[in-house]
N, C-alpha and C positions, 0 to 999 in steps of 0.2 A: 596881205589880206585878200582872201577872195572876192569877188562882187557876187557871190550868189551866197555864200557862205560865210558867216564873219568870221572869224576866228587870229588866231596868234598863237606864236611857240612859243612856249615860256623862256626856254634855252636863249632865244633870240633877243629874247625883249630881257633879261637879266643882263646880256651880254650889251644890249645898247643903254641901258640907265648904267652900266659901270661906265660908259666912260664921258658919260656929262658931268658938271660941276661938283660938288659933296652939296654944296645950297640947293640942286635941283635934280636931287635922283629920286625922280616919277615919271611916271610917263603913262599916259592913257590911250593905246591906243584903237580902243574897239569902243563906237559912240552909237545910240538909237537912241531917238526920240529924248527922254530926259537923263538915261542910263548912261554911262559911261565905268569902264573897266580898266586896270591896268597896274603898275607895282609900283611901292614907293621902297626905298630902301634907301632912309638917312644916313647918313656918317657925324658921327660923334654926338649930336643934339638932334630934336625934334623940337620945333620949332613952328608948327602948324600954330592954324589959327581956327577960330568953330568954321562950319561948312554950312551951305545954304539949304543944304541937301541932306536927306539920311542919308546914311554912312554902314556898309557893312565891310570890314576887316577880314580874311584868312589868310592866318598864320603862314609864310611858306616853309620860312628857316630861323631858325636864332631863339633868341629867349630874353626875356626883361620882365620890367613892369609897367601895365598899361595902366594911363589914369584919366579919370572921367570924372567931372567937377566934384573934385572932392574925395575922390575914392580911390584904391588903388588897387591892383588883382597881379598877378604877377603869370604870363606869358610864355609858351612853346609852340614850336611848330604843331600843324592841324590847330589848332583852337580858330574859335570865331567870335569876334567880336562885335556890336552894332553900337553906331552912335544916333543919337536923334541929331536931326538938324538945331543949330545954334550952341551944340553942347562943347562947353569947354573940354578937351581932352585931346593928350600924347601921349607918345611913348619913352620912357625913362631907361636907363640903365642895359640899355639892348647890346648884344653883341653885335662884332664886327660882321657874323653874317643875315644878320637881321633884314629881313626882305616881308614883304608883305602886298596880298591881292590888295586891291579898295576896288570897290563898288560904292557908284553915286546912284542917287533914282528918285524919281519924284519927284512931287513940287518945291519951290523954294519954301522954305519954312516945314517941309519934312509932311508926312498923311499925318 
């Protein structure tokens, strides 16, 4: 990452969450102030828990269905998703190439 510039490859950063644990493929690495960016891509389960923080989602590759207390919508690459902070929701039935953006921001307990 640059110091004047933030930024990241995605090629690169795909290529380092392949080969940390299946329990911990995420990795954030672009942080300001309360934002934070970066991909998650589970293997086999989702198994999050609610965030402190809103939550915005895009899609990079794969397909499932997303679920959010209660509800369920079913997922492809480009789609966007938001979650409010404290809201219960995963991701279900995803394929093996299931990858995804997250964005964190704002306060604890979400605007």
């Amino acid at each position: 990452m640059s110091e004047t510039i933030m930024s990241f490859n995605q090629k690169d950063l795909v290529a380092h969450i392949s080969l940390l644990p299946e329990q911990s493929r995420f990795h954030y690495p672009l942080h300001n102030g309360s934002m934070k960016v970066g991909i998650y891509a589970p293997v086999g389960e989702d198994d999050q828990t609610p965030h402190n923080q809103d939550e915005l989602y895009i899609i990079l590759s794969g397909t499932g269905v997303f679920e959010q207390e209660g509800s369920s919508i079913p997922f492809t690459s480009g789609e966007v998703l938001f979650v409010k902070a404290g809201a219960t929701h995963r991701f279900a039935d995803f394929s093996d190439d299931f990858k995804t953006w997250v964005i964190f921001w704002g306060p604890e307990g979400g605007e």
